[in-house]
N, C-alpha and C positions, 0 to 999 in steps of 0.2 A: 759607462756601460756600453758593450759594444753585441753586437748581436746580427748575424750573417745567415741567411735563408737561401736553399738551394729551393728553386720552385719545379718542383715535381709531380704538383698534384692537378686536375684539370678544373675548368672555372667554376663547376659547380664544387668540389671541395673545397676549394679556397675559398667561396662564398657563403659556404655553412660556415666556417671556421671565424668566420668576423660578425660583428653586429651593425649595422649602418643604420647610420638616423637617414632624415630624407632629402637632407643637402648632399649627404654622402652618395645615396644612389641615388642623387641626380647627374652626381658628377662622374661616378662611375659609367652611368649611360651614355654620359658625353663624348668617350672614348670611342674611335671607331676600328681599333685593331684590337685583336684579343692578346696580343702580346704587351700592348700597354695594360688591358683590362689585369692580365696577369701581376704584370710588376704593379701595379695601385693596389691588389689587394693583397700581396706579398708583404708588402709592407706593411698594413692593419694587420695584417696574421702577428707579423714579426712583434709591431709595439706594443699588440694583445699579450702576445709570449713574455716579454720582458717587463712590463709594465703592469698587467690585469689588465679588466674589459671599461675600468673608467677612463683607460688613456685615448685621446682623439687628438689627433693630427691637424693645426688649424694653420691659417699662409697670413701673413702682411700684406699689405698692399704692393709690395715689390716681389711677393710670392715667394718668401723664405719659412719654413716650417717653423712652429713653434711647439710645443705640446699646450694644451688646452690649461686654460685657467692660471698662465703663469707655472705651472711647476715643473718647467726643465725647458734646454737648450736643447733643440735634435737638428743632426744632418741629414741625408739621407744620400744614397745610390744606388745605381743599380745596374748591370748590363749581364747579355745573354740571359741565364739561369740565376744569376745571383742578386739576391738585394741583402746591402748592408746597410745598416742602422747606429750612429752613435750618440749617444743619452748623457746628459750630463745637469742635475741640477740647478749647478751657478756656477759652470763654466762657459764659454763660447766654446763650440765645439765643428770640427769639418774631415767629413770623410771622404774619398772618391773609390772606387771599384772600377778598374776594368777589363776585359776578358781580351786576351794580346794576342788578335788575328793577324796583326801586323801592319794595319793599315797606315798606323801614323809613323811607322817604318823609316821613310824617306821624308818626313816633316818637322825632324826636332829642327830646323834654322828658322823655323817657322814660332814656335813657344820657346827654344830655350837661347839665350843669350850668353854674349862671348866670355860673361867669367864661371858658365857653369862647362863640365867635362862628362862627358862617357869612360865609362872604362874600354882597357882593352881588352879586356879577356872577354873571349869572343861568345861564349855560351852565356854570359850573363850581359850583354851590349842589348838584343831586344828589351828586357828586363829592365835594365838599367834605364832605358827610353821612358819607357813606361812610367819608372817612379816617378822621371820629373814629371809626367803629365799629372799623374795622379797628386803627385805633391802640390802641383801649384793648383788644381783643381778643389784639391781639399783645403789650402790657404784660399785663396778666392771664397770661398765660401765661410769662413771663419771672417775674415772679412767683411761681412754681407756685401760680396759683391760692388763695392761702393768706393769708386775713385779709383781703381786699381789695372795698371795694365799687366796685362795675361802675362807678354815675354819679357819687358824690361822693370816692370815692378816688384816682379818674385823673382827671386832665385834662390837657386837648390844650392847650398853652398857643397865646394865637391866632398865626393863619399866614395867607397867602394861595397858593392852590391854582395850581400849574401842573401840568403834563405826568407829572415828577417834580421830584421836590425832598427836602427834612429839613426833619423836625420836631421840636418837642421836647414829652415829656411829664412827668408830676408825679404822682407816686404816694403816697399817704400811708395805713401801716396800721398795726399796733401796735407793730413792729418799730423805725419812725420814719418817715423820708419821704425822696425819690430821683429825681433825676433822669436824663431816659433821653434819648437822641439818635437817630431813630428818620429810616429813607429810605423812601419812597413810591415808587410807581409809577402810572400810566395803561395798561393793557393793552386794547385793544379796547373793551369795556365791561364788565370788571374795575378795582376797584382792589386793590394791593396793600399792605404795609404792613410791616417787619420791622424786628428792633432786634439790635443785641447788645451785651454788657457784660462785661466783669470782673467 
């Protein structure tokens, strides 16, 4: 289940809209920008919306989300205005979001390695950049994070970019090596990026 939140409403909206116990807003408090304050309650809104109001957001000691009491996998992201959310309950699951200012522009030698490619066609090259981040971003995290290097552990195996579409990636770490089947998006100027697996 997948479920994407523009945040447009201000902290006290967002704040009516969720119920928090008192770990909850403790940790809320603990934030000291209100654009974090934002994206943490964006996401309660969001797992309320898809879920009902028994769903709570709990972390591992390596601080990976689970949903409470055992019943389901979540990933979570988020950047600018958007939080994405995806659910799943007995798959591994891994989303990434991000909004293409263009920053990691002059950085793919940085995450992506020599057997993945960009395309050439030049209106979708930003775009294409992006997937692989978001892709290996969303593998990382299906992963939980654990044994995995960012640029030569994953790859994007190559693809040409549309609108949306599937991709597939390759992960290799001590455990062995796995491939993943992974669906894109185009949102405005976001891309998205999620997987899930058995």
């Amino acid at each position: 289940m997948l479920g994407v939140w523009e945040i447009t409403e201000d902290y006290d909206t967002l704040y009516s809209m969720v119920k928090l116990d008192r770990k909850e807003k403790e940790r809320l408090a603990s934030f000291r920008s209100l654009s974090r304050k934002l994206e943490w309650l964006s996401v309660r809104a969001l797992i309320r919306s898809m879920r009902g109001d028994g769903s709570k957001i709990t972390y591992n000691e390596e601080n990976k989300p689970f949903l409470n009491g055992g019943t389901g996998n979540i990933s979570i992201s988020h950047s600018r205005n958007l939080t994405a959310i995806l659910v799943s309950p007995d798959k591994r699951v891994g989303i990434d979001l991000e909004y293409m200012s263009g920053k990691i522009s002059n950085l793919g030698h940085k995450f992506m390695n020599e057997r993945e490619k960009l395309t050439e066609t030049k209106e979708y090259k930003k775009f294409h950049l992006y997937l692989h981040w978001c892709a290996k971003e969303a593998l990382y995290k299906i992963c939980d994070k654990q044994d995995v290097k960012f640029r030569e552990g994953i790859t994007i195996l190559p693809f040409e970019p549309s609108e949306n579409g599937f991709l597939r990636g390759h992960v290799v770490n001590s455990a062995g090596e796995e491939f993943f089947d992974l669906e894109y998006l185009h949102h405005d100027n976001y891309s998205l990026v999620w997987c899930c697996k058995k």
